[in-house]
C-alpha positions as CSV (number, residue, x, y, z in Angstrom):
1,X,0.0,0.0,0.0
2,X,1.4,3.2,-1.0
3,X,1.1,6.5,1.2
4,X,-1.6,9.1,-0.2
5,X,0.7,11.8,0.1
6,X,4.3,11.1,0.2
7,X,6.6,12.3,2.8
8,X,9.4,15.0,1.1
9,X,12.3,13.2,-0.6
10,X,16.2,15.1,-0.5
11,X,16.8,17.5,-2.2
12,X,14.2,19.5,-1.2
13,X,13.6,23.2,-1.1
14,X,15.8,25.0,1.3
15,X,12.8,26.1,3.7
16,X,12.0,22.4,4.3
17,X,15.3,21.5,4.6
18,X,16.2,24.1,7.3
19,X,12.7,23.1,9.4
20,X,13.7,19.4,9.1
21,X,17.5,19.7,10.2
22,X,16.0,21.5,13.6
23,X,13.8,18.7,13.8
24,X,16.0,16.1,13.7
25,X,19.4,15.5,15.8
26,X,22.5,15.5,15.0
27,X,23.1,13.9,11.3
28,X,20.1,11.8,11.5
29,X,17.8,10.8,8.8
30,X,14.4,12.6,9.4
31,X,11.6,10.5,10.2
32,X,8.7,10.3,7.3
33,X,6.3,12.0,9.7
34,X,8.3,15.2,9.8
35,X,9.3,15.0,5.9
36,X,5.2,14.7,5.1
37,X,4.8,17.6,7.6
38,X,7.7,19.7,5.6
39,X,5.9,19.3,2.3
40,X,4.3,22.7,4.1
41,X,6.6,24.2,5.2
42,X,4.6,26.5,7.9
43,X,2.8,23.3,9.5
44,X,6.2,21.8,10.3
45,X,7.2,24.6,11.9
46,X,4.1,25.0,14.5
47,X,4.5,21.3,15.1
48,X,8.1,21.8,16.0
49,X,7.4,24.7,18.1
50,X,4.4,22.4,19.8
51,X,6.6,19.4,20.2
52,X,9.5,21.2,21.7
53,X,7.8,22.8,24.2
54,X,5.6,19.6,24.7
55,X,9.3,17.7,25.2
56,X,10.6,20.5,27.1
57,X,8.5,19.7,30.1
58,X,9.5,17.9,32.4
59,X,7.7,13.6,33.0
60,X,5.5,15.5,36.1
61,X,4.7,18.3,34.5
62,X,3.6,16.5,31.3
63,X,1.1,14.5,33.5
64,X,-0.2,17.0,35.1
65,X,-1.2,18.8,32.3
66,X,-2.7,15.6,30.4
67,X,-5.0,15.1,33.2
68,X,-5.9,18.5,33.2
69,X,-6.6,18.2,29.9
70,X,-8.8,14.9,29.4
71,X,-12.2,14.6,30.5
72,X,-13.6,12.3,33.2
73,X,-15.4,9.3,31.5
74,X,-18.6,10.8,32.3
75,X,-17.7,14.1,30.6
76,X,-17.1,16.4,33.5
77,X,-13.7,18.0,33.9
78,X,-10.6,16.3,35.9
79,X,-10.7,19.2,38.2
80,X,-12.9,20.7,40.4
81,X,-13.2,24.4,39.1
82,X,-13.0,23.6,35.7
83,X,-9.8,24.6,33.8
């Protein structure tokens, strides 16, 4: 099964190429997700800013804010209060 939209292939334009070397460490290959992302350009770069902060946090304070963000199975919020 082929992908419906395929993932940017080297060489690519110079935008996508800066947006995927900051995505990736090091020398690495980029992974398919992030070169499908790249084929626009200002996607992949909100997703990076997202997942960087999203990393940045630390295990705890990931957590917290997960369960802050999920609703209880019977639809109220995980806080009392609200968000």
């Amino acid at each position: 099964m082929s992908a419906r939209i395929p993932p940017v292939e080297a060489p690519c334009s110079p935008e996508a190429a800066a947006v995927l070397r900051r995505m990736m460490p090091g020398d690495e290959e980029p992974l398919a997700l992030f070169r499908l992302y790249a084929r626009k350009v200002p996607l992949a770069e909100a997703l990076h800013g997202w997942g960087s902060y999203e990393l940045g946090l630390g295990l705890r304070d990931r957590e917290v804010k997960r369960f802050r963000e999920v609703p209880l199975p019977d639809g109220s919020a995980a806080e009392e209060g609200g968000r």
